[in-house]
N, C-alpha and C positions, 0 to 999 in steps of 0.2 A: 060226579060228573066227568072230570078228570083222569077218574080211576088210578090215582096217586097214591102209592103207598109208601108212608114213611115213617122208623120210629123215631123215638123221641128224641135220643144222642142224632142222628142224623138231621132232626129238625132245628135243634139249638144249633149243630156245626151251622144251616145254612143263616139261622137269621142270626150268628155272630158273623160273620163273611159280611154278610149287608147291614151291620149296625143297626139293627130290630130289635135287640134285648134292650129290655126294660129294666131299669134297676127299682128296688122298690123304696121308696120316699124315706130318708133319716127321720129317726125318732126324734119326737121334738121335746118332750119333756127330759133335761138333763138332771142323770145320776150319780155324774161323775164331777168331784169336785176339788180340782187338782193343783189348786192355788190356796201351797197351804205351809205352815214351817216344818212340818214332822218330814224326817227321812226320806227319801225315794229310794227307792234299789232296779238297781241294773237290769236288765234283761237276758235270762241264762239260757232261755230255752228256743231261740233261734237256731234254724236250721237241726231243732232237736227233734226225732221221730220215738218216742215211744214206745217199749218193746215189751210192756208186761202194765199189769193193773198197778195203780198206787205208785208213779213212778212222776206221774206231773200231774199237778192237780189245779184247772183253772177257775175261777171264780169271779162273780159279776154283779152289777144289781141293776134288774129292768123293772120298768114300773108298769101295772095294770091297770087301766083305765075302767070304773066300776062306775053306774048310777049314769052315767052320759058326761059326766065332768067329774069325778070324785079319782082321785088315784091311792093307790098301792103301788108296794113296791116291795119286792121279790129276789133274797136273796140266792144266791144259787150257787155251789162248789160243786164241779164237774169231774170226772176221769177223764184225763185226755185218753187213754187208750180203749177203755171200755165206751165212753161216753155217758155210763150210768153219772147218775146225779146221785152223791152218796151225801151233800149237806144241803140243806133248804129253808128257808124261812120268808116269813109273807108281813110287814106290819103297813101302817099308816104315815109311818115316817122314815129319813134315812141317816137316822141316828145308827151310828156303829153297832149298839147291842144288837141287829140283826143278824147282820157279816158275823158278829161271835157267834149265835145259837148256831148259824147254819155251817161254821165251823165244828164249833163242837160236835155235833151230830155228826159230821165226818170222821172228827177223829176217834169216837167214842168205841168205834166195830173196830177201827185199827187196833186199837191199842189191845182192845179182847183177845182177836183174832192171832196178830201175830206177835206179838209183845216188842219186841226190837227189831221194829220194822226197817225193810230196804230202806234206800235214800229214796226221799221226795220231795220234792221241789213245788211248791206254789204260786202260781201266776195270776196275775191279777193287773186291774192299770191303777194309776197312780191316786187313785180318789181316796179320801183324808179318813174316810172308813177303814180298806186297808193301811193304811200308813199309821194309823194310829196306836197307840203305846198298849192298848190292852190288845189285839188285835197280833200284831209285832210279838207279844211278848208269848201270846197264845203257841203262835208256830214255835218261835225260838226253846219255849220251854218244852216241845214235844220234836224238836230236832229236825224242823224240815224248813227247808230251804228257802230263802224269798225270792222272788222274780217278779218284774214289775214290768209296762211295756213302755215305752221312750218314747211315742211316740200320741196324736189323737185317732190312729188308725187304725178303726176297728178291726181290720185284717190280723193286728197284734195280738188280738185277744177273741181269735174270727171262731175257736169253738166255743166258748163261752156265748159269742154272741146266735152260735145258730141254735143250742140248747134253747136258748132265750127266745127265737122265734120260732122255733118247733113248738114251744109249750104255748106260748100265746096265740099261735096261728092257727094249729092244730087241734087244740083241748077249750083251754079256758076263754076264746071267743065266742065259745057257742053255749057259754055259764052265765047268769046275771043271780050277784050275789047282792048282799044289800049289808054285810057288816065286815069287819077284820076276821071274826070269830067262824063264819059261813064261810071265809075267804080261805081262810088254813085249813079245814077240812077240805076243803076241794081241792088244795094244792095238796093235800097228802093223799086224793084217789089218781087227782092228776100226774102224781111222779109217779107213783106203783104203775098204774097204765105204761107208763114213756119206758120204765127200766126191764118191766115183764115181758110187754107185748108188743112194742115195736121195732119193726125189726130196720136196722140202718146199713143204706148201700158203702157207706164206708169203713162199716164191720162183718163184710160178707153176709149182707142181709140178715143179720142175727139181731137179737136184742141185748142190749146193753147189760142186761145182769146175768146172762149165759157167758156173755164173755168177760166180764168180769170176774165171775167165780171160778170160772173152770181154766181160763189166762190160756186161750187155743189161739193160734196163730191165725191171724186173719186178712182180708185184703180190699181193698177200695176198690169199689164196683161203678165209679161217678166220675163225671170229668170234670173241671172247674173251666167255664166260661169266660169268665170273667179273671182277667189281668191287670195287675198296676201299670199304671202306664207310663212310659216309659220318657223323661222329659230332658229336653238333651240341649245345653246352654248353645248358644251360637259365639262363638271366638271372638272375644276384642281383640281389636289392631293395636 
């Protein structure tokens, strides 16, 4: 009617100007359980940009809602540079032996592939799954690095967490599964999909396992909207 044309970075620019972005609702079942005695470790990978495959590697665990009330829970180890998901696993509970399998799986092609792999570094936040002694002792005996984030900000750990709403937003909301055993199938057609065939603006629109395998130089096609905000004390007298 207007005869308006406008694309899409142009239309986020105006409704951040006027405060119209919408943030989408916090997950409300929590996976993260961070009141615990085992270890914490520091945060290494601040202000760290990524500059080859296998160089940081983040990791999470969100849960999938099945049956209309029934959950799952979905662990996931990421490439920060590639964004492929090279560890994964799916159970019924958030017992630690998840975070192991979907490690293992990670480190299983490394260690084939290149035997005395570069330095890696693993990120995660402080939930008593990674903290814990088999988990810990998993990295340390394959020599890669722990990173943990300090704070409850998901920004700390924000690609782990957008993997985590790619796959459920994406893929497995439009699956109704009805066991665990239906549920890991689907979560191993649903990663091949994500690592093969989608391609992401903050890998020059490539898919995650082209750029992973072949380690090409690439560059961030997206703008971020959304900023921390900025909270600034008022001076006592």
């Amino acid at each position: 009617m207007h005869q308006i044309k406008m694309g899409r970075d142009a239309l986020f620019d105006l409704l951040a100007r006027n405060n119209l972005l919408v943030r989408r609702r916090k997950r409300k079942v929590a996976t993260t359980m961070s009141q615990h005695w085992f270890r914490k470790y520091p945060n290494l990978i601040v202000g760290v940009v990524p500059i080859r495959p296998n160089q940081i590697w983040v990791s999470d665990i969100t849960y999938w809602k099945i049956n209309g009330a029934r959950h799952l829970y979905i662990s996931l180890v990421t490439d920060a540079y590639s964004k492929k998901i090279v560890g994964y696993h799916v159970a019924d509970n958030l017992e630690a032996v998840g975070c192991l399998q979907a490690l293992q799986m990670a480190i299983k092609p490394l260690k084939q592939v290149l035997g005395e792999h570069l330095p890696l570094c693993h990120h995660s936040d402080r939930g008593i799954q990674y903290c814990s002694n088999q988990y810990v002792k998993l990295l340390q005996d394959n020599n890669i690095d722990i990173s943990m984030t300090e704070s409850g900000d998901p920004r700390d750990n924000a690609i782990a967490e957008r993997v985590n709403g790619i796959l459920k937003n994406e893929y497995l909301s439009a699956y109704q599964v009805n066991s665990v055993k239906e549920a890991a199938v689907l979560l191993h057609d649903v990663v091949d999909l994500y690592n093969n065939d989608r391609p992401h603006m903050s890998i020059s629109n490539l898919s995650p396992s082209f750029v992973h395998h072949n380690q090409i130089q690439t560059a961030r096609l997206w703008k971020n909207y959304y900023h921390k905000k900025v909270i600034v004390k008022e001076e006592q007298d």
